[in-house]
C-alpha positions as CSV (number, residue, x, y, z in Angstrom):
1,X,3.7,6.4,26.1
2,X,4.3,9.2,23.8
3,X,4.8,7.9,20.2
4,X,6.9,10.4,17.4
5,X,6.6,9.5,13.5
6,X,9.5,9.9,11.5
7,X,9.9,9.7,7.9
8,X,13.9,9.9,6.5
9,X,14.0,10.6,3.3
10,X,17.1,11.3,1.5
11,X,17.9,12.4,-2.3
12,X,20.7,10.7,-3.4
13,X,19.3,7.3,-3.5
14,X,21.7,5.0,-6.0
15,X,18.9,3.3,-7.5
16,X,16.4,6.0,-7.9
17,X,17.9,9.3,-7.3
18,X,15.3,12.0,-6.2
19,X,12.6,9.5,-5.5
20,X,11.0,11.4,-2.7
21,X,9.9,14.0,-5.2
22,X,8.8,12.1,-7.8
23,X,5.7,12.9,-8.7
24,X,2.6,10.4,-7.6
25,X,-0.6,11.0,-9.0
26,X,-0.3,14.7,-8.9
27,X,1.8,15.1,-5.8
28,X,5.1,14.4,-4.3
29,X,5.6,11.1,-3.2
30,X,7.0,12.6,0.2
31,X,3.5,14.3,0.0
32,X,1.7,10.9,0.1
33,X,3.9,9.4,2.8
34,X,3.7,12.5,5.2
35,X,-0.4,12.7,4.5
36,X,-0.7,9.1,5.5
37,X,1.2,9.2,8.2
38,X,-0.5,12.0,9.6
39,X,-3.7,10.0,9.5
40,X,-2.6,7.8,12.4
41,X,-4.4,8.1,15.3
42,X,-2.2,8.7,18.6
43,X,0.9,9.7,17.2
44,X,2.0,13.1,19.3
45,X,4.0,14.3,16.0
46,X,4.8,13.5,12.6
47,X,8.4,14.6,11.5
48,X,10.4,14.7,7.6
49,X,13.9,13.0,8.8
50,X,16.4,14.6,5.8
51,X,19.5,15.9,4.9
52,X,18.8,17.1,1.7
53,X,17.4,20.8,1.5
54,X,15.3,20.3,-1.9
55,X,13.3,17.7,0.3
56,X,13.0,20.2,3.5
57,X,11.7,22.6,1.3
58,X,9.1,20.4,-0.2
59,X,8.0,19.2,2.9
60,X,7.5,22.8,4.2
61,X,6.0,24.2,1.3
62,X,3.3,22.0,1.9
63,X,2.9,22.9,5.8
64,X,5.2,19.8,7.2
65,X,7.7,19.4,9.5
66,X,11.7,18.7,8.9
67,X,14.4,17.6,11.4
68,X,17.6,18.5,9.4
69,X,20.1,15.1,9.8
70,X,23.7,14.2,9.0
71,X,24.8,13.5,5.6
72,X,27.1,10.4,7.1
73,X,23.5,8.0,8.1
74,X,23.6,5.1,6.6
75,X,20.3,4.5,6.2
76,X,16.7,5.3,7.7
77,X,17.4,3.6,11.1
78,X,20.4,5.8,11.9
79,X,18.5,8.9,10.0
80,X,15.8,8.1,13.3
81,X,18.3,7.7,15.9
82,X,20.2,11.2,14.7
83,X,16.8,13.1,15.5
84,X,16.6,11.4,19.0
85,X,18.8,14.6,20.8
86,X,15.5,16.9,19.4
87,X,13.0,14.0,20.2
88,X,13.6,13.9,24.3
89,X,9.7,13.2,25.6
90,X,9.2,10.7,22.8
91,X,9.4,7.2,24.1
92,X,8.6,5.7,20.8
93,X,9.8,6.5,17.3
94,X,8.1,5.4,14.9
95,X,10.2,4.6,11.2
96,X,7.5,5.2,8.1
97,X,9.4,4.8,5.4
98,X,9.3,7.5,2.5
99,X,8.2,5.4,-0.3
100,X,5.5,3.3,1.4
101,X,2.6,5.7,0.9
102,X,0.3,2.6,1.0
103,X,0.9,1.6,4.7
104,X,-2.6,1.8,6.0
105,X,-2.6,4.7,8.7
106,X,-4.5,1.4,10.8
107,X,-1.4,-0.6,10.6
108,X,0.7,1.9,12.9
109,X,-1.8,2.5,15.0
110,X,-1.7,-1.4,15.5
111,X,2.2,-1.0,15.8
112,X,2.3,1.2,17.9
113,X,-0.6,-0.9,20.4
114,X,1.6,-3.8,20.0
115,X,4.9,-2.2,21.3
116,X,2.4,-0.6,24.5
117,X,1.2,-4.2,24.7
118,X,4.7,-5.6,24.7
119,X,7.4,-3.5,26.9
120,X,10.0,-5.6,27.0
121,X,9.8,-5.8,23.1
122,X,12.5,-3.2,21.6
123,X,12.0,-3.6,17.9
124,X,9.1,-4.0,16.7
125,X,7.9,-3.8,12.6
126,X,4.6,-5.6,10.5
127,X,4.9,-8.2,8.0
128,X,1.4,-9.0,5.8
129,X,0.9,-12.4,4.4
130,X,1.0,-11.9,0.9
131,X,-2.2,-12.6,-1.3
132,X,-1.6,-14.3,-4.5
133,X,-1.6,-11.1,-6.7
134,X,0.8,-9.7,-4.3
135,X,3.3,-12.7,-4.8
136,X,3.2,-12.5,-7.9
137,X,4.0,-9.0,-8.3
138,X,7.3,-10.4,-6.4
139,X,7.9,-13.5,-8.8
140,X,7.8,-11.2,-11.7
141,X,10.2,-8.8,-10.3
142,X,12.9,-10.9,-9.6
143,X,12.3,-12.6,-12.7
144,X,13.5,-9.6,-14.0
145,X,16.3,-8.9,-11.7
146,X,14.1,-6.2,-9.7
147,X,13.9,-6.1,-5.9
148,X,10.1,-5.7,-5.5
149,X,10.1,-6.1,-1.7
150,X,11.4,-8.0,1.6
151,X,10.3,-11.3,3.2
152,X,10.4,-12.1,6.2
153,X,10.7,-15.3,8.1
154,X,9.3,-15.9,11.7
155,X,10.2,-17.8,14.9
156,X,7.5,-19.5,17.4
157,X,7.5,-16.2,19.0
158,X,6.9,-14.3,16.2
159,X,10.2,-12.3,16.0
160,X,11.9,-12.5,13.0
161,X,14.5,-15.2,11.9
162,X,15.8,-13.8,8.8
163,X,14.7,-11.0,6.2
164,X,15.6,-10.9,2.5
165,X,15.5,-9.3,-0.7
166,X,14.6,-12.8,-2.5
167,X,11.6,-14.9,-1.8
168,X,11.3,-16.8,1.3
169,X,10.5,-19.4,1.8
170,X,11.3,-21.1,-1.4
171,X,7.9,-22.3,-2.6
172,X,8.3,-25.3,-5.4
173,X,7.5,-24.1,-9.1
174,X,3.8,-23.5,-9.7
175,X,2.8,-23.2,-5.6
176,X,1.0,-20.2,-4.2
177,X,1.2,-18.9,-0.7
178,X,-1.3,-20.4,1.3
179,X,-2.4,-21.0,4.9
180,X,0.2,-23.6,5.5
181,X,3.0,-21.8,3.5
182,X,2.6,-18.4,3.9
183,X,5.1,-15.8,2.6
184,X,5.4,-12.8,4.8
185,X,5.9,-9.5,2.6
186,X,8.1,-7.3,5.7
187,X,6.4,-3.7,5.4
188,X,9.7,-1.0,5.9
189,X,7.8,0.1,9.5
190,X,9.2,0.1,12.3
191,X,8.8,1.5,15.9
192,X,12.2,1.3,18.2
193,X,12.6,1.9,21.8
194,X,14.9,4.7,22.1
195,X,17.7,2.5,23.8
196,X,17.5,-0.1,20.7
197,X,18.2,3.2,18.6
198,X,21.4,4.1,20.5
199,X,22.4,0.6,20.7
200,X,22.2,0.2,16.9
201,X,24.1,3.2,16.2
202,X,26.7,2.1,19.3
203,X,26.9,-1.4,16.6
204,X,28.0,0.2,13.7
205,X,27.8,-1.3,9.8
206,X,27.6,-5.2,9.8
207,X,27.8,-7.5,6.7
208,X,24.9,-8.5,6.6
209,X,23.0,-5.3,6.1
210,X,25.5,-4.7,3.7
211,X,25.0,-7.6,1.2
212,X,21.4,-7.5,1.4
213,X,20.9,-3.6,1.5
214,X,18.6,-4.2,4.4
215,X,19.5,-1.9,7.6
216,X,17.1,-3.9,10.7
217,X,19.8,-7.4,10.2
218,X,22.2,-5.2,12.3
219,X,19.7,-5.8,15.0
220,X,19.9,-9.3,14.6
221,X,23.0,-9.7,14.0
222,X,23.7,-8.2,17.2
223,X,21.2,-10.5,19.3
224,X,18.1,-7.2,19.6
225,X,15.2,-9.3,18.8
226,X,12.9,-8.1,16.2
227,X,9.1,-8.3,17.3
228,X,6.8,-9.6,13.9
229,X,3.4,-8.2,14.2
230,X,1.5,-10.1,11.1
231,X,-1.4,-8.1,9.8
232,X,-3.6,-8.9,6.5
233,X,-4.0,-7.3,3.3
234,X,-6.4,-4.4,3.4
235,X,-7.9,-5.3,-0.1
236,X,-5.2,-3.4,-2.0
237,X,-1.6,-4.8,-2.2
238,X,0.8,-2.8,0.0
239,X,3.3,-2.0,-3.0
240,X,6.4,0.5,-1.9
241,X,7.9,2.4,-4.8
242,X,11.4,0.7,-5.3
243,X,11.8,1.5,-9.0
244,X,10.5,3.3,-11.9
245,X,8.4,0.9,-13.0
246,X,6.3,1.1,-10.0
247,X,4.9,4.9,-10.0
248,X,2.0,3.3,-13.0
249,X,0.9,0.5,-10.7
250,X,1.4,2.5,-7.8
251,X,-0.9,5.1,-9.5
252,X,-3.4,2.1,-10.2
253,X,-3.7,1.1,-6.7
254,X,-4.6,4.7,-5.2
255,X,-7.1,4.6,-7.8
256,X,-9.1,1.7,-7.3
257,X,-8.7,2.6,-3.2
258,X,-9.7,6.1,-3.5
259,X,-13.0,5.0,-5.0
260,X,-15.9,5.9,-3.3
């Protein structure tokens, strides 16, 4: 099964415009994301999914490659699906999102096993169970009126009932995650079949994704089941950068991980 890695990144975020050249320890945080990425083993490509050409150029200038996309996506899913026309042998796209530059190369490579391991899954994405630093890096971001990540909530099979911006589930005041109540911290990676890609596009916008800014509920919305693989913390918590305020502690984790 051939497997393609694609990263959209666009500019004009609303909340943090120009976020994929932000500067990260030193380097672009497109840099970091496409570096990481290219770490995974048995990924046939790694690709820059944009439509912005101060991205393009970045990516280039430091020896990457760009697939040039509409304006008109709506968000990263339908940045993916707009390269499929370019991406004919790959049977697996892969979705790393731009500002995860934590996502352990490890976990796609586990991704990507778990969709070879299940074929008749057509979504598939990773959710970690979040240690209690982690959830509390949540908790104090929505007690500020932040989105610090996405939770996810599980069936018996493992695909996902729900995801959201806020905590779930609710945990009473003064419980941590645990064994028995776990919260699942949804990582933005995802590898799609290439028919659940034209399907979603065939879908169009649904209200869902719309009030909760979170593109993979038009797959559940429309019925596409949406495989959960549940990994572990790697020792580090898997922060994405969503605002500002993020870039220092951001900066802190690569630190302490890059420690010999």
């Amino acid at each position: 099964m051939s497997a393609v890695i694609v990263i959209p990144a666009r500019y004009a975020s609303s909340r943090f415009p120009g976020k994929p050249l932000v500067s990260i320890a030193g380097k672009p945080l497109i840099r970091w994301s496409y570096d990481a990425a290219s770490a995974v083993a048995g990924a046939d490509a790694v690709y820059v999914a944009t439509d912005d050409e101060r991205i393009a150029g970045a990516v280039e200038g430091f020896g990457g490659r760009t697939l040039m996309t509409p304006e008109s996506c709506a968000n990263g899913t339908e940045r993916v699906a707009a390269c499929l026309d370019r991406l004919p042998d790959a049977d697996l796209l892969v979705n790393f999102q731009g500002d995860a530059l934590l996502t352990p190369p490890a976990f796609v490579e586990a991704l990507i096993a778990h969709m070879q391991a299940n074929p008749d899954a057509q979504v598939g994405t990773i959710a970690v169970r979040c240690s209690v630093e982690t959830f509390r890096h949540l908790a104090e971001d929505a007690a500020q009126g932040r989105v610090g990540g996405t939770t996810a909530v599980l069936d018996a099979q493992g695909n996902a009932l729900y995801f959201s911006k806020r905590i779930l589930p609710y945990l009473p005041a003064g419980r941590m995650p645990d064994a028995d109540m776990p919260v699942l911290l949804h990582l933005g990676l995802y590898a799609y079949r290439r028919a659940a890609l034209e399907r979603y596009v065939s879908i169009g916008t649904t209200m869902l994704e719309t009030v909760e800014g979170l593109e993979q509920l038009r797959f559940l919305v429309a019925g596409v089941p949406v495989s959960v693989l549940v990994l572990e913390e790697q020792g580090y918590p898997i922060v994405e950068v969503n605002n500002l305020s993020d870039i220092a502690l951001v900066e802190g984790i690569l630190g302490q991980r890059d420690k010999p």
